[in-house]
TILUMGU-206239 format. One record per atom (N, C-alpha, C, CB): atom name; residue in one letter; x, y, z; residue number from 0. Coordinates in Angstrom, 2 decimals. Atoms other than C-alpha are relative to their C-alpha. Glycine has a CB too. Layout:
TILUMGU-206239
a:CA r:A X:X Y:Y Z:Z k:NUM
...
***
This chain:
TILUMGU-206239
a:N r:X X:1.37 Y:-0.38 Z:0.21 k:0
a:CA r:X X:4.21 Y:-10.96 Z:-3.49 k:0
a:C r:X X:-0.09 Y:1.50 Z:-0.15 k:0
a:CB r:X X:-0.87 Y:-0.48 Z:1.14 k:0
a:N r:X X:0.79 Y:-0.80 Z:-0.49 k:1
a:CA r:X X:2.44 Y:-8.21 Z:-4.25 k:1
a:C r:X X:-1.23 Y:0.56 Z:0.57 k:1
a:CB r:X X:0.12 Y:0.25 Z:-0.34 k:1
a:N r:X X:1.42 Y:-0.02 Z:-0.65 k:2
a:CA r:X X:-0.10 Y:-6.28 Z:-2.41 k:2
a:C r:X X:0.19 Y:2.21 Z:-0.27 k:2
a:CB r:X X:-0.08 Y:-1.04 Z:2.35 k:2
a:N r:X X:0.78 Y:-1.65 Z:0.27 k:3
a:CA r:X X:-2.20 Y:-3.17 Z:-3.38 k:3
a:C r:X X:-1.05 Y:-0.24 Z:1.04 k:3
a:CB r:X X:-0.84 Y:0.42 Z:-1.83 k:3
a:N r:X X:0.99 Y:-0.82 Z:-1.07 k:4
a:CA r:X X:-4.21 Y:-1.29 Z:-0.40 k:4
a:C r:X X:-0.51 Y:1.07 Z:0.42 k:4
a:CB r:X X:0.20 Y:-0.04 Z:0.77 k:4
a:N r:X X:0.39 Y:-1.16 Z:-0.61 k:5
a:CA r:X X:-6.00 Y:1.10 Z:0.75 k:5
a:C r:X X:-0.16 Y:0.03 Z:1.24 k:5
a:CB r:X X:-0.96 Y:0.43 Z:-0.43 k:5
a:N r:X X:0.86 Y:0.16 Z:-1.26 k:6
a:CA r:X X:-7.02 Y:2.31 Z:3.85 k:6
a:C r:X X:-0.61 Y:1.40 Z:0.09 k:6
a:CB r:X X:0.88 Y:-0.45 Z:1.43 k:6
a:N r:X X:0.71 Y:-1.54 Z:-0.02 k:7
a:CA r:X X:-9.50 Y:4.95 Z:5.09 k:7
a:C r:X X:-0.62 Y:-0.20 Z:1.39 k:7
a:CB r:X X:-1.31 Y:0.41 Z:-1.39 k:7
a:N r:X X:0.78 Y:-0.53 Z:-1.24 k:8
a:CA r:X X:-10.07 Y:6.39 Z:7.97 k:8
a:C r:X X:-1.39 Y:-0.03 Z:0.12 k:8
a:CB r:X X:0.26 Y:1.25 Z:0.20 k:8
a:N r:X X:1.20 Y:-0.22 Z:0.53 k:9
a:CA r:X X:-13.84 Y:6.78 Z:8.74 k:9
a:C r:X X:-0.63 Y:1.42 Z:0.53 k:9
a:CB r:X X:-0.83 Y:-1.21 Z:0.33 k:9
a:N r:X X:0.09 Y:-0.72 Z:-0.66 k:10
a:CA r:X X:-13.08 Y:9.69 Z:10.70 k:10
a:C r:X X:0.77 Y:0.86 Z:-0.13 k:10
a:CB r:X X:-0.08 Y:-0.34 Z:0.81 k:10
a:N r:X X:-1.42 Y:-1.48 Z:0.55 k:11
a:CA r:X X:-11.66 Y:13.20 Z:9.12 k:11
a:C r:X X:0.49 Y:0.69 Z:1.02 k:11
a:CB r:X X:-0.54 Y:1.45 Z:-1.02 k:11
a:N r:X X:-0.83 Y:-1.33 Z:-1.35 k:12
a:CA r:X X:-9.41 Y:15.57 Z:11.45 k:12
a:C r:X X:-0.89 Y:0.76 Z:0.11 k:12
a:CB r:X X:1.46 Y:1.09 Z:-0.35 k:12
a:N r:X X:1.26 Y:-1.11 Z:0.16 k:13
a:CA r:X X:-11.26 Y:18.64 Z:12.54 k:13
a:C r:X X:0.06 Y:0.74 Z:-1.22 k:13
a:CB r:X X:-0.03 Y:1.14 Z:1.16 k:13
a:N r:X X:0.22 Y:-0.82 Z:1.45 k:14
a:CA r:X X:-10.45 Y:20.17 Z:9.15 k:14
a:C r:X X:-0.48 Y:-0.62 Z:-0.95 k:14
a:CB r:X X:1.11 Y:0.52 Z:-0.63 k:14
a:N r:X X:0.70 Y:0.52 Z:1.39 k:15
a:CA r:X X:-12.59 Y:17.52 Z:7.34 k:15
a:C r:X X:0.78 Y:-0.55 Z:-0.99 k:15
a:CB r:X X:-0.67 Y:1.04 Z:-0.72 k:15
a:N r:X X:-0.70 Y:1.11 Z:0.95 k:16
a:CA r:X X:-9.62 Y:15.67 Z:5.90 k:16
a:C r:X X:0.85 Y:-0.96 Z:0.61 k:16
a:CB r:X X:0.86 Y:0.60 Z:-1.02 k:16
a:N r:X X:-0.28 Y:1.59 Z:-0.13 k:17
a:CA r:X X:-8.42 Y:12.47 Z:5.98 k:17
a:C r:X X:1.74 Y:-0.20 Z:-0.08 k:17
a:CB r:X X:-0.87 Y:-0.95 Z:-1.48 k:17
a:N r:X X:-1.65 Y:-0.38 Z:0.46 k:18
a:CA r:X X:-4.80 Y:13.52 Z:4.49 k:18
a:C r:X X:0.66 Y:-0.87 Z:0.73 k:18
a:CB r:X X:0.66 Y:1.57 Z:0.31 k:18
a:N r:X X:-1.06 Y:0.52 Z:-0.99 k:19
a:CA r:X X:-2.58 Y:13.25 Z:7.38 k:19
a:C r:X X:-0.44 Y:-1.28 Z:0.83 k:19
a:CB r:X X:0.35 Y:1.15 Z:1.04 k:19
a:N r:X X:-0.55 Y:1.24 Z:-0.42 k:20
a:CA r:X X:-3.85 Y:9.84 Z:8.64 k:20
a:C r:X X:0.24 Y:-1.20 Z:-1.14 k:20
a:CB r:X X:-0.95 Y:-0.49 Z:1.06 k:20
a:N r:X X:-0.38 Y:0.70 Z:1.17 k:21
a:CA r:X X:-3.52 Y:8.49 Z:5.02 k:21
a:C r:X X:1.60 Y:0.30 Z:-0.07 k:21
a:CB r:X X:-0.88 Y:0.53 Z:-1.35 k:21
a:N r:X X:-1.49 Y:0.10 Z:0.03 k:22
a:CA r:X X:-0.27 Y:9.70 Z:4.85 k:22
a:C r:X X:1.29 Y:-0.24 Z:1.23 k:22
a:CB r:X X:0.21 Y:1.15 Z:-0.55 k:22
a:N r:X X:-0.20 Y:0.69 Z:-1.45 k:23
a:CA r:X X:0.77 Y:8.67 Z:8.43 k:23
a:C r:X X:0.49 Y:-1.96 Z:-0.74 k:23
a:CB r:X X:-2.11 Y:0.16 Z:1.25 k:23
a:N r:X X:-0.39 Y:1.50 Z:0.98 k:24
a:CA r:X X:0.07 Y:5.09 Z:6.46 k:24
a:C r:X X:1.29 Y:-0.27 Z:-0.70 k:24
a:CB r:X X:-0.93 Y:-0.12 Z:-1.25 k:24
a:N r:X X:-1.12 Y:-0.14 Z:1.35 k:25
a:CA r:X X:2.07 Y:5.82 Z:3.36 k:25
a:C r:X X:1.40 Y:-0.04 Z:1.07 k:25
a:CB r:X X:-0.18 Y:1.89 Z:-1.21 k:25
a:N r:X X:-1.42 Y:-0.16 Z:-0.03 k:26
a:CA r:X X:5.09 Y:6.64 Z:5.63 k:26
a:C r:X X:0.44 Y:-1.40 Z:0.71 k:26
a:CB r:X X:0.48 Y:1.43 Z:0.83 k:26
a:N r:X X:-0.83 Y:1.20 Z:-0.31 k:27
a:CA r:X X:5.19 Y:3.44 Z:7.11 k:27
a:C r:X X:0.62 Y:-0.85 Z:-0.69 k:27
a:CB r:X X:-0.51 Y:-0.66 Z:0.53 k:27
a:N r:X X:-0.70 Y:0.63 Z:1.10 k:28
a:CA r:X X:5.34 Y:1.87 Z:4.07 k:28
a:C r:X X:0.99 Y:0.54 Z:-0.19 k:28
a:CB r:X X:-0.56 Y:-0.09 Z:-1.12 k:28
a:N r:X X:-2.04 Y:-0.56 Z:0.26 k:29
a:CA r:X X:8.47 Y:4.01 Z:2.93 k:29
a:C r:X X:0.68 Y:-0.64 Z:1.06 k:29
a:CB r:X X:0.54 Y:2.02 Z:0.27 k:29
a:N r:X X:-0.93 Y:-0.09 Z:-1.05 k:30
a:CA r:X X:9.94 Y:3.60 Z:6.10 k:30
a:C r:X X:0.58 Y:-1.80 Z:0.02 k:30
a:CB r:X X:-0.89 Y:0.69 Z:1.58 k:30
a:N r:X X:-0.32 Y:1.16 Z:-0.12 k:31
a:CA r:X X:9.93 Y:-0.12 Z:5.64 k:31
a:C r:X X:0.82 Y:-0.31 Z:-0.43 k:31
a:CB r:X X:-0.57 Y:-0.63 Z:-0.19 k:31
a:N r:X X:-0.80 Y:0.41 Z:1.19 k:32
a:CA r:X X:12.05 Y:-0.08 Z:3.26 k:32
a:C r:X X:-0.17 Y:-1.28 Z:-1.26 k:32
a:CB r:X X:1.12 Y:-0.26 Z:0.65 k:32
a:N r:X X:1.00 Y:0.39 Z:1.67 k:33
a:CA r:X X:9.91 Y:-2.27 Z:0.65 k:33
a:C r:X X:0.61 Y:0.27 Z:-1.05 k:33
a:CB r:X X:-1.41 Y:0.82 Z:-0.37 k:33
a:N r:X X:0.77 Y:-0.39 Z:0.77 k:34
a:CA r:X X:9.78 Y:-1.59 Z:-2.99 k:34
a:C r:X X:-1.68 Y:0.37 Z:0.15 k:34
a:CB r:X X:0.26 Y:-0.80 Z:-0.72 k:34
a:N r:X X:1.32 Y:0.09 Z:0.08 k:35
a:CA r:X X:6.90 Y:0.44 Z:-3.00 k:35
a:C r:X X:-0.61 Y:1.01 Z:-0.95 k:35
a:CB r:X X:-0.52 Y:0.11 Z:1.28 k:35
a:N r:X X:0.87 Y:-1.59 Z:1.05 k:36
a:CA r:X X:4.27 Y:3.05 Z:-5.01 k:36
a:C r:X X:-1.08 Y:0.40 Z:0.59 k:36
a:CB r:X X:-0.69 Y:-0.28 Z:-1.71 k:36
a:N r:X X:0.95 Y:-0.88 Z:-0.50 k:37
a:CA r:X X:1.58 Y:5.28 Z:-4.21 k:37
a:C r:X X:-0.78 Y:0.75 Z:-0.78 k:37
a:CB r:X X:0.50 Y:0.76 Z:0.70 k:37
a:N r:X X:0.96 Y:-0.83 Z:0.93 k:38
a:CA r:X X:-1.02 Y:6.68 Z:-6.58 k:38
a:C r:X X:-1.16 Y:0.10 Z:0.82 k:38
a:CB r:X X:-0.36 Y:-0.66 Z:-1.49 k:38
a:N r:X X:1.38 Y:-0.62 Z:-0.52 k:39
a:CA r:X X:-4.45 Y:8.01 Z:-6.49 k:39
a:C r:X X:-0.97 Y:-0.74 Z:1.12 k:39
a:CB r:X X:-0.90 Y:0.15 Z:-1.26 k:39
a:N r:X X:1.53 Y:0.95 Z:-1.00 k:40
a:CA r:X X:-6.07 Y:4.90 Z:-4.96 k:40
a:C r:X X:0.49 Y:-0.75 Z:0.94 k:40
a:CB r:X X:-1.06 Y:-1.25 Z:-0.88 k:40
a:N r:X X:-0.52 Y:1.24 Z:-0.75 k:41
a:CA r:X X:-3.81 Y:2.08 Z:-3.66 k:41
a:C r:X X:2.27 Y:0.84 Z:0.48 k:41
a:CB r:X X:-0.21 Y:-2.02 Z:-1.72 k:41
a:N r:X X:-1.35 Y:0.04 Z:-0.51 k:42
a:CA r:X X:-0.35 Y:1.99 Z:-2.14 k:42
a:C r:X X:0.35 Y:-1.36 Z:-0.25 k:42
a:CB r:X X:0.17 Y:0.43 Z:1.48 k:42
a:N r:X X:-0.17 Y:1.16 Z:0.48 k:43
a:CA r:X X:1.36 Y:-0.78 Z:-3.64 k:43
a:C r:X X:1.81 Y:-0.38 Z:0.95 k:43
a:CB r:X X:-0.15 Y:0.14 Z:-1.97 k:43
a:N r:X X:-1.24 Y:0.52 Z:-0.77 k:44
a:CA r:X X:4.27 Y:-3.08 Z:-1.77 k:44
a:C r:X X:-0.03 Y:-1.39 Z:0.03 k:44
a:CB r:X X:0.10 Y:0.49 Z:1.42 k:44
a:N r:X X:-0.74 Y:0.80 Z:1.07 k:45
a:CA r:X X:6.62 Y:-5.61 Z:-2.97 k:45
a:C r:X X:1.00 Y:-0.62 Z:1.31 k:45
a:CB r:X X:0.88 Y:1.08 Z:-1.52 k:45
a:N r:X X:-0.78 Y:0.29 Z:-0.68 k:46
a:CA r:X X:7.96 Y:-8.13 Z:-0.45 k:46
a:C r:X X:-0.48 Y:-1.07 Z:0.44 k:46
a:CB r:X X:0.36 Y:0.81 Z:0.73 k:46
a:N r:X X:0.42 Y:1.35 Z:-0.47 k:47
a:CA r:X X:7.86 Y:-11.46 Z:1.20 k:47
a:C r:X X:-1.39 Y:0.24 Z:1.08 k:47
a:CB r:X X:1.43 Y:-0.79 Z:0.85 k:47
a:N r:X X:1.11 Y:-0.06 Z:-0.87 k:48
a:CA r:X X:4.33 Y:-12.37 Z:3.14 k:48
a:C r:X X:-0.34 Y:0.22 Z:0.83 k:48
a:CB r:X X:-0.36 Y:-0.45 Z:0.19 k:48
a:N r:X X:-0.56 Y:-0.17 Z:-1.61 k:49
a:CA r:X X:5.43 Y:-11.97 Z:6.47 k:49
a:C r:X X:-0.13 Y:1.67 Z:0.03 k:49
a:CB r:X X:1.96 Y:-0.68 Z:0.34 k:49
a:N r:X X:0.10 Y:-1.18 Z:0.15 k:50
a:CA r:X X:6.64 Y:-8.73 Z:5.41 k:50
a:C r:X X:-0.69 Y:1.31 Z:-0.34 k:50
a:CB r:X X:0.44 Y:-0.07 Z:-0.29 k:50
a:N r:X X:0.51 Y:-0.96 Z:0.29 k:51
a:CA r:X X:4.53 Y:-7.08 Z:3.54 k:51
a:C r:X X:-1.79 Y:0.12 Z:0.71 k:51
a:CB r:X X:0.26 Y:-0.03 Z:-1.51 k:51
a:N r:X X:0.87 Y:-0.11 Z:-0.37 k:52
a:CA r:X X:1.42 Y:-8.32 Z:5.60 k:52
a:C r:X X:0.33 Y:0.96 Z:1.23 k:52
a:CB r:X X:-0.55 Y:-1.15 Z:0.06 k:52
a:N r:X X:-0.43 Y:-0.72 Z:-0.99 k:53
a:CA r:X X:3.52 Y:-6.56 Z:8.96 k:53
a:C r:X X:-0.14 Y:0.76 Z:-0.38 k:53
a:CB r:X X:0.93 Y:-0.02 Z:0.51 k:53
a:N r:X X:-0.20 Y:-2.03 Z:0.09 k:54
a:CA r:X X:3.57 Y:-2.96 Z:7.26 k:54
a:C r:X X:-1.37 Y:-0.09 Z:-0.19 k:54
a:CB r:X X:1.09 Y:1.09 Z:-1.54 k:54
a:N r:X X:1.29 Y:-0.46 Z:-0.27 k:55
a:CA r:X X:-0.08 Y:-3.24 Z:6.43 k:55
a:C r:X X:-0.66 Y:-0.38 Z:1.20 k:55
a:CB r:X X:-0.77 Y:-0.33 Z:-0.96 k:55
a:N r:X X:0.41 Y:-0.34 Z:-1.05 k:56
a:CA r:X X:-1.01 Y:-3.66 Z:9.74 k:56
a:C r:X X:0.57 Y:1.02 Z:0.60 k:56
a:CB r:X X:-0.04 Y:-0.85 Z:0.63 k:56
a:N r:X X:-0.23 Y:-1.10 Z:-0.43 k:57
a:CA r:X X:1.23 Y:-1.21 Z:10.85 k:57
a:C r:X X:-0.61 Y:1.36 Z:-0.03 k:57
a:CB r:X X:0.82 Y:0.03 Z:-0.31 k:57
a:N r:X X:0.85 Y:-0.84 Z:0.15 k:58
a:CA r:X X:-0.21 Y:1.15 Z:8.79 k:58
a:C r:X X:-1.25 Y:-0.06 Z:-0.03 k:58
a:CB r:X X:0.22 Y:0.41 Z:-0.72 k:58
a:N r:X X:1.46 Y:0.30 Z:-0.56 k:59
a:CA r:X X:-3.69 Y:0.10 Z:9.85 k:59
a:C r:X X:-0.40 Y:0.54 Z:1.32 k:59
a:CB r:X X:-0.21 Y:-1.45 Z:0.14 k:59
a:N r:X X:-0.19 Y:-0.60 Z:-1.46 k:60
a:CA r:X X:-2.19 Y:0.51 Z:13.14 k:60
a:C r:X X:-0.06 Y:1.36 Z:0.37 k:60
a:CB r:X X:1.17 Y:-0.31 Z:0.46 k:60
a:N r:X X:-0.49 Y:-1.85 Z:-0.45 k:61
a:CA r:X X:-1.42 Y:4.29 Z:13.22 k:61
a:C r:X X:-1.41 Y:0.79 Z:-0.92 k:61
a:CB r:X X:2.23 Y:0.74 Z:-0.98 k:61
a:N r:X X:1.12 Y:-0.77 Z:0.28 k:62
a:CA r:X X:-4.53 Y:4.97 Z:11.18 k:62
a:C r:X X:-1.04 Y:-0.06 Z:0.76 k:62
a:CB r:X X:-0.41 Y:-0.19 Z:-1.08 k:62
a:N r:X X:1.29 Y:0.49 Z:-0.84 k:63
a:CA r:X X:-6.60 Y:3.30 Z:13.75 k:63
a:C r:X X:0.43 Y:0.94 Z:1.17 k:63
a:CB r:X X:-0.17 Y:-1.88 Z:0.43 k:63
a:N r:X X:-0.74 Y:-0.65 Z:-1.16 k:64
a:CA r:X X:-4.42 Y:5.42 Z:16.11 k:64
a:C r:X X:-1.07 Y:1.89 Z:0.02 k:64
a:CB r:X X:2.28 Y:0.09 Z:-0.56 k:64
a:N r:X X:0.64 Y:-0.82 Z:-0.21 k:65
a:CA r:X X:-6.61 Y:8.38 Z:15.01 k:65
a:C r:X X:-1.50 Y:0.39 Z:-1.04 k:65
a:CB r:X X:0.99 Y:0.82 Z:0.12 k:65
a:N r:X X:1.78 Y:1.01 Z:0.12 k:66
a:CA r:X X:-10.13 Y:6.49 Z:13.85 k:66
a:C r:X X:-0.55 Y:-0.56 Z:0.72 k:66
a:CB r:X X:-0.25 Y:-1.07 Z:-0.70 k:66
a:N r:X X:0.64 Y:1.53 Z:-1.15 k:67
a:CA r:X X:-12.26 Y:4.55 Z:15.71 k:67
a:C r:X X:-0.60 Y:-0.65 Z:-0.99 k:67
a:CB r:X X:-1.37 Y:0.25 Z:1.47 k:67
a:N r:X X:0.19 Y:0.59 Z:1.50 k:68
a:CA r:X X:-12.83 Y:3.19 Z:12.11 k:68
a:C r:X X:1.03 Y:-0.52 Z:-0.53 k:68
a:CB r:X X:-0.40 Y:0.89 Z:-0.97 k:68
a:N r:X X:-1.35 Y:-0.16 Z:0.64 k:69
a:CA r:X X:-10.74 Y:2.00 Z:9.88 k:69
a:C r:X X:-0.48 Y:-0.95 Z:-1.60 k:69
a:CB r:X X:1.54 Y:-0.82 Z:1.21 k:69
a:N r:X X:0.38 Y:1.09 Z:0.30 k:70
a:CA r:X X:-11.60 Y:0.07 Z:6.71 k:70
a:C r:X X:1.32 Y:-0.21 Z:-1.08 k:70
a:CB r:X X:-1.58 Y:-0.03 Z:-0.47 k:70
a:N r:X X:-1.30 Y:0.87 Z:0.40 k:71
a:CA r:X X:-9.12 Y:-1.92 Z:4.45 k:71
a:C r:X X:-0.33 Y:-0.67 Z:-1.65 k:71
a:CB r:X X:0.23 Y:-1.46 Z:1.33 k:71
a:N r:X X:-0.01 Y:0.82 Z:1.48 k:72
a:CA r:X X:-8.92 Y:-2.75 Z:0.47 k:72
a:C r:X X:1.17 Y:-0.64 Z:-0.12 k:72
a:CB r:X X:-0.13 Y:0.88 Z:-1.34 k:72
a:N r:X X:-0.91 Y:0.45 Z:-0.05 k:73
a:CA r:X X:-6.51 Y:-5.12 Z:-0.01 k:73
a:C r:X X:-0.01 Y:-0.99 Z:-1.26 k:73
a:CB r:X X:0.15 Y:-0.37 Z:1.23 k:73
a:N r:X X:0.03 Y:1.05 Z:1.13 k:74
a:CA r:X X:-5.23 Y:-6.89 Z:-3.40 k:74
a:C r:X X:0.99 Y:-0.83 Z:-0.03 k:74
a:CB r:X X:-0.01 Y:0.49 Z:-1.24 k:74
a:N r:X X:-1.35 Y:0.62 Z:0.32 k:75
a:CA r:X X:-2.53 Y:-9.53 Z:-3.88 k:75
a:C r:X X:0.07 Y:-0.67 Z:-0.75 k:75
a:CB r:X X:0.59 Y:-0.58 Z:0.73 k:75
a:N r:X X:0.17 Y:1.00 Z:1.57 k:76
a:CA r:X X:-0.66 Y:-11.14 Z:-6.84 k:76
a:C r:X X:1.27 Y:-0.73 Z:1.05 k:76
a:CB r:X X:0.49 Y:0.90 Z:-2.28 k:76
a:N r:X X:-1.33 Y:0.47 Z:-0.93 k:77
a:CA r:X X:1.25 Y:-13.90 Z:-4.51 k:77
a:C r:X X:0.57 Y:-1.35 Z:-1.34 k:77
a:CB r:X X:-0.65 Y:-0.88 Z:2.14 k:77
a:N r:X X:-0.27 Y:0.88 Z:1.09 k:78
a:CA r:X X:3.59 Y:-15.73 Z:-6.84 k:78
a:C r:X X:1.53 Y:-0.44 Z:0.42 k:78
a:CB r:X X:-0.19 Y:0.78 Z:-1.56 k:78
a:N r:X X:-1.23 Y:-0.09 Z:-0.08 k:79
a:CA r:X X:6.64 Y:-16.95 Z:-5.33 k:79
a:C r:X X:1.01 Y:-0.42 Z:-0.85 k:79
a:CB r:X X:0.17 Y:-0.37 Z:0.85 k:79
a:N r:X X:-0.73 Y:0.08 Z:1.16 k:80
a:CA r:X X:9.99 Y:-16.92 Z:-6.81 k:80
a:C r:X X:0.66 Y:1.21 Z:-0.76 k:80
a:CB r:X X:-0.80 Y:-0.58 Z:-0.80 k:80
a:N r:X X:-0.45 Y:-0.72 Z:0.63 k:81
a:CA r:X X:9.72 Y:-14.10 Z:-7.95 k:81
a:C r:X X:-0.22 Y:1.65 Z:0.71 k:81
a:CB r:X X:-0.52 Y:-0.37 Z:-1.29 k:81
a:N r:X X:0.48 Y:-1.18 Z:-0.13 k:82
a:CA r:X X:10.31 Y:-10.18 Z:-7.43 k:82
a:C r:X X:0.67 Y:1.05 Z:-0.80 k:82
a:CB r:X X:-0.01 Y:0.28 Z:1.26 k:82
a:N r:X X:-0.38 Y:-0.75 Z:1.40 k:83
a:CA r:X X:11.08 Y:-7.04 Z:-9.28 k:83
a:C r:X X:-0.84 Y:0.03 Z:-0.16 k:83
a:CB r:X X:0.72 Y:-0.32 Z:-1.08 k:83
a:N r:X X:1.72 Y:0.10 Z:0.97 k:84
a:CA r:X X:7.38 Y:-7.45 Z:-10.49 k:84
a:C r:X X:-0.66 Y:1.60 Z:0.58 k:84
a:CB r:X X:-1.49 Y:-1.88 Z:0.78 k:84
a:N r:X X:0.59 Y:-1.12 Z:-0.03 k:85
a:CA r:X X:6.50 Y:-3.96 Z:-9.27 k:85
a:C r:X X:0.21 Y:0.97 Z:-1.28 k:85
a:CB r:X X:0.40 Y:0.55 Z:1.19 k:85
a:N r:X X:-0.11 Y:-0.96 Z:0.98 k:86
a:CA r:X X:7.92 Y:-2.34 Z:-11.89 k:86
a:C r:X X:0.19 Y:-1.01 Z:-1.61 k:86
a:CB r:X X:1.43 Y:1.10 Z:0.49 k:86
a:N r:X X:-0.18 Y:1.01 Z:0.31 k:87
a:CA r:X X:8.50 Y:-5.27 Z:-13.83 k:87
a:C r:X X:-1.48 Y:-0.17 Z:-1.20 k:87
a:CB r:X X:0.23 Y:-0.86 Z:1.37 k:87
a:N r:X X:1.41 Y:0.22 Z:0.79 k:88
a:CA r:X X:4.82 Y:-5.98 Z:-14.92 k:88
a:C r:X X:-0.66 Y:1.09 Z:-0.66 k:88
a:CB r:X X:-1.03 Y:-0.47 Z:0.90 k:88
a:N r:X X:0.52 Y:-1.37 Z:0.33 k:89
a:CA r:X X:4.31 Y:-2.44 Z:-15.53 k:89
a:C r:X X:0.91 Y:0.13 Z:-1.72 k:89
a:CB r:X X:0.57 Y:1.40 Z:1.50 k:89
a:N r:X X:-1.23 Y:-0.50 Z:1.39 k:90
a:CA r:X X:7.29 Y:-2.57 Z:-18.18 k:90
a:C r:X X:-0.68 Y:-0.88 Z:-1.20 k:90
a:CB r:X X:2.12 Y:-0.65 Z:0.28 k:90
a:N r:X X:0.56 Y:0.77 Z:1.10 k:91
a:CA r:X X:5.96 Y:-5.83 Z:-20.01 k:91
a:C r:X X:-1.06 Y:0.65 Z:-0.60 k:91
a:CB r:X X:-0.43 Y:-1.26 Z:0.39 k:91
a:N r:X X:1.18 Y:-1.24 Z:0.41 k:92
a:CA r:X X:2.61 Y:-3.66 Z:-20.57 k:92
a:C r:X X:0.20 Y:0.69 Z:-0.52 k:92
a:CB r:X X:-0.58 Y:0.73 Z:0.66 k:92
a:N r:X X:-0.65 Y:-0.88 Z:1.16 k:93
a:CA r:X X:4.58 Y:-1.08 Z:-21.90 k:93
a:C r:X X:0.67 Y:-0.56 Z:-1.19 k:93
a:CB r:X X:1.00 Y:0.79 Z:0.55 k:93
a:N r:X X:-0.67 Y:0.70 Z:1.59 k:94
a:CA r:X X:6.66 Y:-3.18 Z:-24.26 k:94
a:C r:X X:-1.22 Y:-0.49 Z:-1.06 k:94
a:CB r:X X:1.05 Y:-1.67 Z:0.35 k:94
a:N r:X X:0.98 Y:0.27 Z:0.48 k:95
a:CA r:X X:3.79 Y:-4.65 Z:-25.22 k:95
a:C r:X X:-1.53 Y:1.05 Z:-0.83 k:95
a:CB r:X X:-0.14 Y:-0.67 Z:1.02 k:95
a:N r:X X:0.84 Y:-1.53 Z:0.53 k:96
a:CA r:X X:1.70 Y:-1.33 Z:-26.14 k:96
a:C r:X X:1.21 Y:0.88 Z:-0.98 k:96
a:CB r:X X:-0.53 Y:1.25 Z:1.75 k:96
a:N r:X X:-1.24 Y:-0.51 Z:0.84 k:97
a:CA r:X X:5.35 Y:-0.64 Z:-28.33 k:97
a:C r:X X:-0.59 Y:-0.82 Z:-1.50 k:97
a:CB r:X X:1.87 Y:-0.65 Z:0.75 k:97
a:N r:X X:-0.24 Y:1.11 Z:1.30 k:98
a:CA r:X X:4.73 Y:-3.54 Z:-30.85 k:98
a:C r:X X:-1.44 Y:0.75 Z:-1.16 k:98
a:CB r:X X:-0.40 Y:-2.28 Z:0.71 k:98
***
């Protein structure tokens, strides 16, 4: 499966940003060792159900660690069978924008 998420604090540091408990998140994901990505909006991660639902709580966990908020976008394409599809589905799109 995959799963695209966000999360957001609802509660900035005293310097009015959010940064470091967004990226607090992000490192759990790395750390999981996943396939994963990270752009402007979502953090995307590539792994069995079990697995990839455990790191987003984790990182729910450590954002809640300095929120008393927390809220949660969460997308999934669950398709078993198969993986590679992180970069995978991105490529067909490209081949496909070749022809």
């Amino acid at each position: 499966m995959i799963a695209a998420f966000s999360i957001s604090p609802t509660a900035a540091d005293e310097t009015g940003s959010v940064s470091e408990a967004v990226a607090a998140a992000v490192r759990v994901v790395r750390e999981s060792g996943l396939p994963c990505e990270t752009n402007a909006m979502f953090t995307n991660v590539e792994g069995e159900w079990d697995e990839v639902m455990a790191v987003v709580k984790q990182a729910v966990d450590v954002v809640a660690a300095a929120s008393p908020r927390v809220g949660l976008v969460l997308k999934a394409d669950i398709r078993p069978g198969y993986d590679g599809q992180l970069t995978a589905k991105v490529e067909r799109v490209e081949a496909a924008l070749l022809d």
